[in-house]
DSSP file (Angstrom, degrees, kcal/mol; ACC not computed):
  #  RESIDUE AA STRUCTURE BP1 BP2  ACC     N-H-->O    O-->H-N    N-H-->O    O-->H-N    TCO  KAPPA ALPHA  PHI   PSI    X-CA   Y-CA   Z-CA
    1    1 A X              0   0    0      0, 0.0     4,-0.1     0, 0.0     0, 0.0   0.000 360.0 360.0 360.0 153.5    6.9   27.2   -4.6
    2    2 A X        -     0   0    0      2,-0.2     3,-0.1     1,-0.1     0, 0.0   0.466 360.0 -87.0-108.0 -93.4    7.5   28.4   -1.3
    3    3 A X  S    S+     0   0    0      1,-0.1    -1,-0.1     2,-0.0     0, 0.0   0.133 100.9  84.9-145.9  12.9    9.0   26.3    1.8
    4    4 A X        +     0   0    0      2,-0.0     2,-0.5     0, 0.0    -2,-0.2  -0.692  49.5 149.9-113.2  56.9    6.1   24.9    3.1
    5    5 A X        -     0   0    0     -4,-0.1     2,-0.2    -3,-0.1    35,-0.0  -0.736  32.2-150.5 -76.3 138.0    5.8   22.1    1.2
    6    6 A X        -     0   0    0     -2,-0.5     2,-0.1     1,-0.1    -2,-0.0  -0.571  19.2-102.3-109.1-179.2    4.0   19.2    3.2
    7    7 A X        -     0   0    0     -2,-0.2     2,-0.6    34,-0.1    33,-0.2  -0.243  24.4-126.7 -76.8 167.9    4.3   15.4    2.9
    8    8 A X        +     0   0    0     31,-1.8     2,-0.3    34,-0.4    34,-0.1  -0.966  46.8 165.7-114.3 114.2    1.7   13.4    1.1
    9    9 A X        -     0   0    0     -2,-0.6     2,-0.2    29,-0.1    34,-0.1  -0.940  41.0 -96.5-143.0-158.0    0.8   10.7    3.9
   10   10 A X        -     0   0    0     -2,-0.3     2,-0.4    32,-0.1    34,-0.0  -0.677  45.4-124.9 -88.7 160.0   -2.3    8.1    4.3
   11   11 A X    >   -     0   0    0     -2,-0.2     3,-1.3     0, 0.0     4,-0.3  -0.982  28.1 -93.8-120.2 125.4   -4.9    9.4    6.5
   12   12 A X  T 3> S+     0   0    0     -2,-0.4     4,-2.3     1,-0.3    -2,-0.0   0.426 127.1  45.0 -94.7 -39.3   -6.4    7.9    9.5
   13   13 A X  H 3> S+     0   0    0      2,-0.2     4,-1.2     3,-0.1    -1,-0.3   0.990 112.2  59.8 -76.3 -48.9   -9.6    6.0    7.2
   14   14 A X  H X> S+     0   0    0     -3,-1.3     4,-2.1     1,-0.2     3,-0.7   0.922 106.0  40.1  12.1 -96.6   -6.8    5.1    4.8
   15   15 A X  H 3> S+     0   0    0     -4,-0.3     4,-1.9     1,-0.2     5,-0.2   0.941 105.8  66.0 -60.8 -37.1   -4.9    3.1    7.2
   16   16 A X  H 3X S+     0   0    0     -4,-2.3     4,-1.9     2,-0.2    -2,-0.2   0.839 111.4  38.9 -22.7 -45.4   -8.1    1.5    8.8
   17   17 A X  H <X S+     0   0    0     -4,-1.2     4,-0.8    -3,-0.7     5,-0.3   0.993 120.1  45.5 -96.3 -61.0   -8.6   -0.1    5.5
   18   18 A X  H >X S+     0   0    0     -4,-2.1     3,-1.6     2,-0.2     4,-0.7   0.618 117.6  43.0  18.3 -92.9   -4.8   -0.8    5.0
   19   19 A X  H >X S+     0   0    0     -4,-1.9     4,-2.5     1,-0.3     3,-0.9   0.914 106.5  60.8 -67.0 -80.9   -4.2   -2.1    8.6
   20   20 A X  H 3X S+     0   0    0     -4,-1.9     4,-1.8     1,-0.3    -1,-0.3   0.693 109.4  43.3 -48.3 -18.8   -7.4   -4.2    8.6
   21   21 A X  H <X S+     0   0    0     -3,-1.6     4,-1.0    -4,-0.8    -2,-0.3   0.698 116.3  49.8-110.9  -9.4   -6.0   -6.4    5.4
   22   22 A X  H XX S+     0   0    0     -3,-0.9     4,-3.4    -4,-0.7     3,-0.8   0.967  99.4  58.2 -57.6 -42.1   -2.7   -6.5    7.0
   23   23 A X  H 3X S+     0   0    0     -4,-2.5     4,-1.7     1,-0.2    -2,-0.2   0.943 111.2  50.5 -45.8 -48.6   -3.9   -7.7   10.3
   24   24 A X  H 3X S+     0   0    0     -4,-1.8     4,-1.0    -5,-0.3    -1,-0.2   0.784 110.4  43.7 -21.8 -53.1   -5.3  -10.6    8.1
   25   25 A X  H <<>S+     0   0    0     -4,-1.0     5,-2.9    -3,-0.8     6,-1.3   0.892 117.1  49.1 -75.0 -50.0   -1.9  -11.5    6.1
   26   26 A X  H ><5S+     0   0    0     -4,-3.4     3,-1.3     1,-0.2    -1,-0.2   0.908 108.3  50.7 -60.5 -48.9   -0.3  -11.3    9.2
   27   27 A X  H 3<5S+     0   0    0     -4,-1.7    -2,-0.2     1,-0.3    -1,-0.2   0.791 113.1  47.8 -66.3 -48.7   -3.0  -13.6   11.0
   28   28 A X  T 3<5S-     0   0    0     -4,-1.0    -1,-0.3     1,-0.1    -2,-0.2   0.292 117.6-119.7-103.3  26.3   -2.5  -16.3    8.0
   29   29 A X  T < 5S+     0   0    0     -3,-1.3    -3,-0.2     2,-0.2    -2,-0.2   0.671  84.2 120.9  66.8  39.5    1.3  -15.8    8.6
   30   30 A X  S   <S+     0   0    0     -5,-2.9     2,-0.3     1,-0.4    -4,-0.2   0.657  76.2  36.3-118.2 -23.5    1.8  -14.6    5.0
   31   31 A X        +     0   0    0     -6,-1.3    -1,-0.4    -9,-0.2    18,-0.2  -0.973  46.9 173.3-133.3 147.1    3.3  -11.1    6.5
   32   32 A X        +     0   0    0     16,-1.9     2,-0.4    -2,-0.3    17,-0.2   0.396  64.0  14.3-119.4  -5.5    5.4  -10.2    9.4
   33   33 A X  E     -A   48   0A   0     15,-1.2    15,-3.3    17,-0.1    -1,-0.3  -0.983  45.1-171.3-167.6 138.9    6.2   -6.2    9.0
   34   34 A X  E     -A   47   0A   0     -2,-0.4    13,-0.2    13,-0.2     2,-0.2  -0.723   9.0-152.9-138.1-169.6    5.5   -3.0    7.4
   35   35 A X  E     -A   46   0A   0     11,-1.0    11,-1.9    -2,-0.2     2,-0.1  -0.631  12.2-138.8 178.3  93.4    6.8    0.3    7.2
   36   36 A X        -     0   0    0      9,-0.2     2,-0.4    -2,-0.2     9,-0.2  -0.508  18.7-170.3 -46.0 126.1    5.1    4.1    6.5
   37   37 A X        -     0   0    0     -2,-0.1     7,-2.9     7,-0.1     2,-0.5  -0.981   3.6-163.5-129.8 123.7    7.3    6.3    4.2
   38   38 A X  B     +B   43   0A   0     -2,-0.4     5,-0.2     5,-0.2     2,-0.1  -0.835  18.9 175.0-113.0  90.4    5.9   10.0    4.1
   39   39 A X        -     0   0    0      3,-2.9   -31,-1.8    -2,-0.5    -2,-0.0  -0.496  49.8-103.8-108.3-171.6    7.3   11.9    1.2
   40   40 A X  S    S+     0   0    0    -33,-0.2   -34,-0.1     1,-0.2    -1,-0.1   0.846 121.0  13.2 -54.9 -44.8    7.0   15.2   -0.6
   41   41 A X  S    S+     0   0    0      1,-0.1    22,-0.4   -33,-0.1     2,-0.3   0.611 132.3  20.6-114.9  -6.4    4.5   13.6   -4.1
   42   42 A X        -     0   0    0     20,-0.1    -3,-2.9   -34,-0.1   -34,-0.4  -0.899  58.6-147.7-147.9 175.6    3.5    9.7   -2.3
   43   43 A X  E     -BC  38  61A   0     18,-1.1    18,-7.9    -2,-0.3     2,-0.4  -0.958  23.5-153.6-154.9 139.1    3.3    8.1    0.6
   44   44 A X  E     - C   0  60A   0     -7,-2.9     2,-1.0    -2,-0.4    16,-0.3  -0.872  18.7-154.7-136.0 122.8    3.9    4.6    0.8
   45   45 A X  E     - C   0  59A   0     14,-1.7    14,-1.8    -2,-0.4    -9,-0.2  -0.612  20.5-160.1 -92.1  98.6    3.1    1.4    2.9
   46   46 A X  E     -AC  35  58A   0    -11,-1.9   -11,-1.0    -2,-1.0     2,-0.3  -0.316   4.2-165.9 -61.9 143.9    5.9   -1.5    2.7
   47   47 A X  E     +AC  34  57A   0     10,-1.0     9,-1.6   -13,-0.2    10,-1.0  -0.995   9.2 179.8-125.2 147.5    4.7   -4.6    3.5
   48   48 A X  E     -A   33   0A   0    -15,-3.3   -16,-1.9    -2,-0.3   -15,-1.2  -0.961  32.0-157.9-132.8 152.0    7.2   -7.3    4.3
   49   49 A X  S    S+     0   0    0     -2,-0.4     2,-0.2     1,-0.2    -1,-0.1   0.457  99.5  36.9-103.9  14.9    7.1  -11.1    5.3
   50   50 A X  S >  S-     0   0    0    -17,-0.1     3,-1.3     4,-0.1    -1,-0.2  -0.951  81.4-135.4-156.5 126.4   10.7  -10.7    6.6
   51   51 A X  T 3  S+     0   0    0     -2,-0.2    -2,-0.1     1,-0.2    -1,-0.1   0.991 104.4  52.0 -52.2 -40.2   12.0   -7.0    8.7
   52   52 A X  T 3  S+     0   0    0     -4,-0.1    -1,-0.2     2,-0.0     2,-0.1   0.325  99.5  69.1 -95.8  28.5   15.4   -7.5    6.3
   53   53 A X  S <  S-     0   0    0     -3,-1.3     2,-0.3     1,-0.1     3,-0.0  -0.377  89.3 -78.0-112.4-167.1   14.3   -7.8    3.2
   54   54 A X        -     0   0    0     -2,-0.1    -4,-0.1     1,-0.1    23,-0.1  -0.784  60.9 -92.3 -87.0 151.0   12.7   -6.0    0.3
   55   55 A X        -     0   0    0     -2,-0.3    -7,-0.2     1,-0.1     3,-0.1  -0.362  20.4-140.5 -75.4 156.4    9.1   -5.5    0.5
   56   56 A X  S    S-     0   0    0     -9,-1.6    21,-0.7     1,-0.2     2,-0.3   0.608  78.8  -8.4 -10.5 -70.3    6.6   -7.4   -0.7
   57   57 A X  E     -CD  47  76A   0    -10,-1.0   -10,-1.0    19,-0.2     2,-0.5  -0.977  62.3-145.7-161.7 144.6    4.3   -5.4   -1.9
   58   58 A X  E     -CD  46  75A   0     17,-5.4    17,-1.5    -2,-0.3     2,-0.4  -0.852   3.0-157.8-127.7 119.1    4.0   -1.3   -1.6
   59   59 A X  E     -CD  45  74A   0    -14,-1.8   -14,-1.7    -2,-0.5     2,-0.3  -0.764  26.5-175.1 -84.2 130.2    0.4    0.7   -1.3
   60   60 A X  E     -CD  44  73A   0     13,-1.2    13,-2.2    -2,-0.4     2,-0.4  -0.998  22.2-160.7-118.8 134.4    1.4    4.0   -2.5
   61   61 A X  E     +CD  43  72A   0    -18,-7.9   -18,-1.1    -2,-0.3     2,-0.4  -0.917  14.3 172.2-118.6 137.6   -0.9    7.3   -2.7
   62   62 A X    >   -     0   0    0      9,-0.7     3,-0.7    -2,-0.4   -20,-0.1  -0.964  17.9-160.3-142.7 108.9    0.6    9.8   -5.0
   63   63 A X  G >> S+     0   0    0     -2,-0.4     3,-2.5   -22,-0.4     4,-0.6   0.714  80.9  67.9 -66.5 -45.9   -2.2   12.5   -5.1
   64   64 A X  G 34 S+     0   0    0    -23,-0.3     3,-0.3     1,-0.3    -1,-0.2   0.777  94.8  54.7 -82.8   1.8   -1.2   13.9   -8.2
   65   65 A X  G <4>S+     0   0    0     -3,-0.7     5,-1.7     5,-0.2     4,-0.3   0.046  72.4  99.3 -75.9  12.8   -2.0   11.1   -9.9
   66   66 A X  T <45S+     0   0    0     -3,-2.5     5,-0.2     1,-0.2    -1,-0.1   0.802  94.5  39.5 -89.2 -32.6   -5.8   10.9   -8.7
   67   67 A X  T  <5S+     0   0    0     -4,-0.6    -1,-0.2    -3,-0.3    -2,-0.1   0.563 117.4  53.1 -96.9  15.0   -7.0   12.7  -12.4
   68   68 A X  T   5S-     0   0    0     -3,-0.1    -2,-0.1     0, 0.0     3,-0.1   0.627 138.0 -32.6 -98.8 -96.0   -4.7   11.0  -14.2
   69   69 A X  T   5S-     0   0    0     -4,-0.3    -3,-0.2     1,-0.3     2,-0.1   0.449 111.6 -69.2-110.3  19.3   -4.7    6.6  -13.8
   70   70 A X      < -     0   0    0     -5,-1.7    16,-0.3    -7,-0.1    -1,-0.3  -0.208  38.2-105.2 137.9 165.2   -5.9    6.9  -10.0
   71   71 A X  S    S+     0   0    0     -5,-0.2    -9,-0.7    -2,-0.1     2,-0.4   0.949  98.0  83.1 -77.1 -40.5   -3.9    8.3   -6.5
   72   72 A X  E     +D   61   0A   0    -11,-0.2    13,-1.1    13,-0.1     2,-0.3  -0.428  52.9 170.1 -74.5 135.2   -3.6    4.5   -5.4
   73   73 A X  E     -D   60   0A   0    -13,-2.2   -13,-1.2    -2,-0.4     2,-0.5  -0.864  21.2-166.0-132.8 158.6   -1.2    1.8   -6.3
   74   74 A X  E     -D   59   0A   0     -2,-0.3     8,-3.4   -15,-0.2     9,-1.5  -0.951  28.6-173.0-135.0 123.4   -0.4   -1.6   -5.2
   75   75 A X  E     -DE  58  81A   0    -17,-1.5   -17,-5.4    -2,-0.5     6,-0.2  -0.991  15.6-122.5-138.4 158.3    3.1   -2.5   -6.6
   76   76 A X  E >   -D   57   0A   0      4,-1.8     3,-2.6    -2,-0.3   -19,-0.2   0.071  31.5-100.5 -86.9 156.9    5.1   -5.7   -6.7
   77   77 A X  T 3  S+     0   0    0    -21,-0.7   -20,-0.1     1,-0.3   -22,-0.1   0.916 123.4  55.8 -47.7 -42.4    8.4   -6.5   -5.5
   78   78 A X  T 3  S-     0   0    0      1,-0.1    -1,-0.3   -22,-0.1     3,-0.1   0.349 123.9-101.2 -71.2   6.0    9.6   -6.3   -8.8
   79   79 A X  S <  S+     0   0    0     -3,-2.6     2,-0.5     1,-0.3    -2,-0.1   0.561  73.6 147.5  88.0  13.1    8.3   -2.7   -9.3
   80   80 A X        -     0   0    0      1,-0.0    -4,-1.8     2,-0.0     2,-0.3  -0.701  57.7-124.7 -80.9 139.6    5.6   -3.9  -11.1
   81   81 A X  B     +E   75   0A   0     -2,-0.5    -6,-0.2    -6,-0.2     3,-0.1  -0.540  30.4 179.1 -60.2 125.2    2.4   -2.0  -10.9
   82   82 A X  S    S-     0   0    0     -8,-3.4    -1,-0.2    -2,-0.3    -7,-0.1   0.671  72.0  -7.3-104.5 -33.0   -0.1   -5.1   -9.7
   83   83 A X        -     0   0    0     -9,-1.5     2,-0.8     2,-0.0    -1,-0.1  -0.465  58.3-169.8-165.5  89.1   -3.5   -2.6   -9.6
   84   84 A X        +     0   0    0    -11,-0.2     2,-0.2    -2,-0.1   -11,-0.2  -0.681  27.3 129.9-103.0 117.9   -3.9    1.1   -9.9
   85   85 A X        -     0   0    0    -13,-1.1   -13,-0.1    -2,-0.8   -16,-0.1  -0.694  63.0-119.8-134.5 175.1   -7.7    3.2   -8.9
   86   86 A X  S    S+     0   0    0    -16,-0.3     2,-2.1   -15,-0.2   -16,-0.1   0.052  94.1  95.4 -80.6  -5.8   -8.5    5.9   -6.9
   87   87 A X     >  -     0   0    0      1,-0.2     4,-1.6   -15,-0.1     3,-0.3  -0.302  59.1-164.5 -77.4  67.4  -10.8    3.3   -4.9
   88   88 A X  H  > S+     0   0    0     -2,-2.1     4,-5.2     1,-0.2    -1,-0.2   0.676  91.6  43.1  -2.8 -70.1   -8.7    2.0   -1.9
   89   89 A X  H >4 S+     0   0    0      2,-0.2     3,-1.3     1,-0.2    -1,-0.2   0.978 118.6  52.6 -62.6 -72.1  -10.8   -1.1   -0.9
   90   90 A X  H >4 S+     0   0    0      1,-0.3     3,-0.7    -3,-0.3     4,-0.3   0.770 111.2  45.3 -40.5 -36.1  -10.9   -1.7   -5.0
   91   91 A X  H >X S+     0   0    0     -4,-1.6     3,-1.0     1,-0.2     4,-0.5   0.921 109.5  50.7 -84.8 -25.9   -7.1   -1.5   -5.4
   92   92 A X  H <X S+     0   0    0     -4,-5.2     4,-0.9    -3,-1.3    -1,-0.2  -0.032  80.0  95.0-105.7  52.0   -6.2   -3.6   -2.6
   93   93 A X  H <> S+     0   0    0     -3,-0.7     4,-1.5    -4,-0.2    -1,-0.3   0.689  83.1  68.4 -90.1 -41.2   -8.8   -6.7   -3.9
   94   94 A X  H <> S+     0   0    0     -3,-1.0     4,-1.2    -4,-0.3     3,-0.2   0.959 101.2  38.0 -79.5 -43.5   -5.4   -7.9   -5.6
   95   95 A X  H  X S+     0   0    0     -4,-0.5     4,-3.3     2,-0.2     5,-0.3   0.989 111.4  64.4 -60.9 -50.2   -3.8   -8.7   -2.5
   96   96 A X  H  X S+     0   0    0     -4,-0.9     4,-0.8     1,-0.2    -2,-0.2   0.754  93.6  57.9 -40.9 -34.0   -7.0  -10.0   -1.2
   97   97 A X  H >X S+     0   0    0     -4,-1.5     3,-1.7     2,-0.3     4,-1.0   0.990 104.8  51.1 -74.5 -61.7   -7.3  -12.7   -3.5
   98   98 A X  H 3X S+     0   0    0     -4,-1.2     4,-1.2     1,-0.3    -2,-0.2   0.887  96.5  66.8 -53.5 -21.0   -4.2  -14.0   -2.4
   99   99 A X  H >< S+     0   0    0     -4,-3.3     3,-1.1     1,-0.2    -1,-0.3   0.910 109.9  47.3 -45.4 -36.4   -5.4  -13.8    1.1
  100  100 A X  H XX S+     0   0    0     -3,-1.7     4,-1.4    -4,-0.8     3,-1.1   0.695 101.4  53.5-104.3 -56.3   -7.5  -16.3   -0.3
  101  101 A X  H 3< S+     0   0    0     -4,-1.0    -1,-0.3     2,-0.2    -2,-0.2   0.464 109.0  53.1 -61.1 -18.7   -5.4  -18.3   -1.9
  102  102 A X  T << S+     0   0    0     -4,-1.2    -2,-0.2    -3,-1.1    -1,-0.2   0.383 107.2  49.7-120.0  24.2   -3.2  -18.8    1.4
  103  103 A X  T <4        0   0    0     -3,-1.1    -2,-0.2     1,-0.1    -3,-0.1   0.640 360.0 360.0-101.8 -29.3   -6.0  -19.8    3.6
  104  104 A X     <        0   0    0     -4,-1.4    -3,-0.1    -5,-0.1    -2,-0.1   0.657 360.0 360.0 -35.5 360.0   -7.2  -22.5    0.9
């Protein structure tokens, strides 16, 4: 390969959808922070409900996974995978039901 490798990041409809279910979380006080990491195979969005902790939860798009079990992931503090599609809006319905759960 030669020395132009680029970064894998989220792209500007991407974060719309992103960004709109943070504003939510944020709005029902359930998150306070995030964080963009743009590497070489994923790009990944921390969310945190405290700046000094570990996140929450991390949306990660790893491209070369999009013909395998999908480019998106939504994984758990513990590193667990919570929902993986190539659908954005589809993968991040698992945080949204807890949006749900923390307006109840």
């Amino acid at each position: 390969m030669s020395g132009t490798q680029t970064q894998v990041a989220f792209h500007r409809t991407e974060l719309a959808i992103i960004l709109s279910l943070y504003g939510r979380m944020v709005a029902a006080g359930e998150w306070r922070d995030y964080g963009i990491s743009c590497l070489r195979d994923l790009a990944v969005f921390s969310i945190f409900r405290r700046t000094a902790e570990n996140p929450l939860y991390r949306i990660e798009k790893r491209p070369k996974l999009r013909a395998r079990q999908g480019q998106y992931a939504v994984v758990g503090i513990d590193g667990q995978i919570l929902k993986r599609g190539n659908d954005l809006k589809a993968v991040l319905r698992v945080l949204e039901r807890k949006l749900i759960r923390a307006v109840d």
